[in-house]
Structures are given as structure tokens and as C-alpha cells.
C-alpha positions in Angstrom: -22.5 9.8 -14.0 -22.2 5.9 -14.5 -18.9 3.9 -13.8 -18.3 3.6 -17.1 -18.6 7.2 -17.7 -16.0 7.7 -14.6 -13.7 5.3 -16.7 -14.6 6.9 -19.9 -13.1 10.1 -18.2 -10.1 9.1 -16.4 -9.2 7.2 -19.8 -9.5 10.8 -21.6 -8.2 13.0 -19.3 -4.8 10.8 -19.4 -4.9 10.7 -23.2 -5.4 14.4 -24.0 -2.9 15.7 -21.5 -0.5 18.1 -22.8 1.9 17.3 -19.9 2.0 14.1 -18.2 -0.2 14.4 -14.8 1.4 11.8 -11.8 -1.2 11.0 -8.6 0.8 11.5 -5.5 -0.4 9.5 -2.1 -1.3 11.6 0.7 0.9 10.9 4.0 -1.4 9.2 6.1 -1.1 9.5 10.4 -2.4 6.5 12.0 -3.8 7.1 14.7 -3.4 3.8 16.3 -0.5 3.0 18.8 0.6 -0.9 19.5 3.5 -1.4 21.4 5.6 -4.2 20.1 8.0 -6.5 21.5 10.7 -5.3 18.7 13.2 -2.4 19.3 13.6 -1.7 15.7 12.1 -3.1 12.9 13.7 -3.2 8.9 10.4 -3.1 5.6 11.7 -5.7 3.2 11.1 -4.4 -0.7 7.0 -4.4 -0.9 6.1 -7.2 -3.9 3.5 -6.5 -5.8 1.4 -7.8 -8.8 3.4 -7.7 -11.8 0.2 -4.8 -13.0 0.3 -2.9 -9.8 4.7 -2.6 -10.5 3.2 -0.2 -13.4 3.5 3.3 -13.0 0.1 3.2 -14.3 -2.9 3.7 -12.2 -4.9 0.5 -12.5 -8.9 0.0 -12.1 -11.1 -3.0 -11.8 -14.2 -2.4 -14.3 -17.8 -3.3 -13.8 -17.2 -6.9 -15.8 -14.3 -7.7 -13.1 -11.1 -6.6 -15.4 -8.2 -4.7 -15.2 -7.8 -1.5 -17.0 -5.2 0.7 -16.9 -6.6 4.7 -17.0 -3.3 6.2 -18.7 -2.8 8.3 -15.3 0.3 7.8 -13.6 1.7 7.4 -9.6 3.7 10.1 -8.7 6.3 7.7 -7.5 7.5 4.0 -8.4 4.7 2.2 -6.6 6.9 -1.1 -5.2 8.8 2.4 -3.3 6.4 4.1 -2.8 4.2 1.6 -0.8 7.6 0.0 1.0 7.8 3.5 2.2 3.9 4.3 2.9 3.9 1.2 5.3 7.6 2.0 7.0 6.5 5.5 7.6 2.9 3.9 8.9 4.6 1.5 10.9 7.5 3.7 12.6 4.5 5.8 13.6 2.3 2.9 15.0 5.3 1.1 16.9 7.1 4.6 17.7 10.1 2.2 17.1 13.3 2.7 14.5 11.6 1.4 11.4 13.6 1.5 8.2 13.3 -0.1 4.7 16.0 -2.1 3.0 18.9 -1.8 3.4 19.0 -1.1 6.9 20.6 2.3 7.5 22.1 1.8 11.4 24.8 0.5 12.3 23.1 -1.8 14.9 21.3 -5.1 13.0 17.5 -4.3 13.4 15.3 -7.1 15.4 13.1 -8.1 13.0 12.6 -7.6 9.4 9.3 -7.7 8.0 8.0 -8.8 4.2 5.0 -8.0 2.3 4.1 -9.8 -0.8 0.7 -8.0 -2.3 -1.6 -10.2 -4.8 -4.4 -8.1 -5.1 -3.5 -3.7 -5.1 -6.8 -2.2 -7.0 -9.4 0.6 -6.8 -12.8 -1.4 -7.7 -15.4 0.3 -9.6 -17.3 -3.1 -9.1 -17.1 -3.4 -5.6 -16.4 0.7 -5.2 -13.1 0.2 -2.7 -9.4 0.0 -3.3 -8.7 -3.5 -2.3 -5.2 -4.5 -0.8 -4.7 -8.2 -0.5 -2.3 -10.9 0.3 0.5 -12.2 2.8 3.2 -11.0 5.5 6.2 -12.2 7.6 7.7 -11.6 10.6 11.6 -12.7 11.1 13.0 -12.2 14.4 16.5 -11.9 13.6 19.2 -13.3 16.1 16.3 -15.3 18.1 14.5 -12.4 19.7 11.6 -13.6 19.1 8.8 -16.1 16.9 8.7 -15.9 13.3 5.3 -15.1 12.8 3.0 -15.2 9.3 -0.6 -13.9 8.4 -2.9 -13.1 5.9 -4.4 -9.7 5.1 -7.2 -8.4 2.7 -7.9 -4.7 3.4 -10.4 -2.4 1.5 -11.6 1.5 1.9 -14.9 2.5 0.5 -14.7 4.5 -2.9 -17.2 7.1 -3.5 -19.3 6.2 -6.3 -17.3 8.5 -8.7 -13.7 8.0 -7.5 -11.2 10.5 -9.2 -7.3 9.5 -8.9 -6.6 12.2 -6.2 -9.6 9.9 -4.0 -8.1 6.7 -5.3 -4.5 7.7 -4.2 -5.9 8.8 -0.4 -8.0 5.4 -0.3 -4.4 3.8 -1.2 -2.7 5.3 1.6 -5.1 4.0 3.8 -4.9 0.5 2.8 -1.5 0.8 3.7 -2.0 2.8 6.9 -4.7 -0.3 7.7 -2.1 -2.6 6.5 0.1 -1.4 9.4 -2.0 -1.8 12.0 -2.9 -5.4 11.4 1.2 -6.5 10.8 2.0 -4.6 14.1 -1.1 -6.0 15.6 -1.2 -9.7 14.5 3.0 -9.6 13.8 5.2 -7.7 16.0 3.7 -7.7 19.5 
């Protein structure tokens, strides 16, 4: 089957659905453990690209556009990823990590922020792609305020269904965590 044939088909199968089908992402376990200089760390809201904010599951085509495939994420994906990289990070850190607003009672000692511009699976380049910037605040002077740049891809197979496309997502993320705990909160 060609790529275009692969779009051909996840184009159809979300227009001749009797019910409406939603992707969900598999929970990913890093395996990676960094210890950080933080005792508990709050997710700010994930932004993402004003496409990617779609329930819709998004693919770059061969010519280098953005097509939506009329199959849907299980979940609201801003959520859904602010909790795929606090879940990802708690586990990394094995620190108190929370998204906004901070559940404890105790302020947390740094907050982190995530602003995506790039969140697709590539039938060009055959990866989901997951690019962009972070930030580090150390709340009450803890620490340094720290920044960085990320762009993080997992190979897709050559025929990528959604159920592979929503795995490579939760990788990105799980990636995603590593380098912010890595580069960010240490």
C-alpha cells in the first residue's frame, strides 16, 4: 500500500463509521530515572498548535500539508498531553508532579511550561514529530529559571494506523520528559 492509499483509508474509515471511533494513547513507563534538584514539580496547561487543539487526528501528507483523517483522540489533546508528560515526569523524577492547579496544600518548587509548535505524525518523513519550547520556574528562589528547545520524533512504520500513531504520540511525550528533566530540572 502507498501513503496515499494509508490516507485514502484512514480518511474512509472515519467517514463511514456508524459510531464515532476515538484513538486513546497508550500509558507509556519511562524507563529513565534523573534525579532533580526539585521536591515537587507543578505541569503548566500544554499549548499546542491551534490544529493539534482539534480533537481531530492530524497527518502531514507526502506534499508537506496538514490533513485532518476524520478519526478522533480519545481525550481533549491540550489534557491529554499535560497529563501524558506529568504522569511521564512524576515517574522520571519519582517527585510529586501535578498539573495546574496544584492540588497540595504546600506551593510546589517549580512549575514547568510547554508551548508545542510542531505535534504531527509524518507520512513524509514517517515519524510523529513533537517540536518546540519549555520553561523551568523555580518558584520562591530555589533555584535557576532555566529554558530550552526540543524537537523529538519516533519512527512510523510505513503504514501507520491511528492505534500506532497514538503509541508513537505517547512516546514523544515520554521523550519529551526525559530531556525537560534532563536539560531542566536537575
Amino acid at each position: 500500500m502507498n501513503k496515499l492509499t494509508i490516507l485514502a483509508t484512514l480518511l474512509l474509515a472515519g467517514c463511514f463509521s456508524s459510531s464515532e471511533v476515538r484513538y486513546a494513547v497508550p500509558e507509556i513507563s519511562p524507563q529513565a530515572r534523573v534525579s532533580v534538584a526539585y521536591r515537587s514539580v507543578e505541569v503548566r496547561d500544554v499549548t499546542l498548535p491551534s490544529y493539534a487543539e482539534l480533537e481531530e487526528i492530524f497527518v502531514e501528507t507526502l506534499d508537506g500539508s496538514l490533513t485532518s483523517s476524520d478519526l478522533l483522540w480519545a481525550d481533549d489533546p491540550s489534557r491529554g498531553v499535560t497529563l501524558e508528560l506529568t504522569r511521564a515526569l512524576a515517574v522520571i523524577t519519582q517527585r510529586p508532579v501535578a498539573s495546574e492547579p496544584w492540588p497540595f496544600e504546600s506551593f510546589p518548587d517549580a512549575r514547568v511550561e510547554v508551548r508545542v509548535e510542531e505535534f504531527v505524525a509524518s507520512l513524509r518523513t514517517q515519524e510523529f514529530r513533537l517540536a518546540g519550547q519549555y520553561f523551568v520556574a523555580s518558584l520562591e528562589g530555589r533555584g535557576q529559571d532555566r529554558s530550552g528547545v526540543f524537537r523529538v520524533s519516533v519512527a512510523l512504520p510505513e503504514e501507520p494506523g491511528p492505534g500506532i500513531i497514538a503509541a508513537a504520540r505517547g512516546q514523544a511525550m515520554a521523550l519529551l520528559a526525559e530531556q525537560i528533566a534532563e536539560e531542566g530540572l536537575r
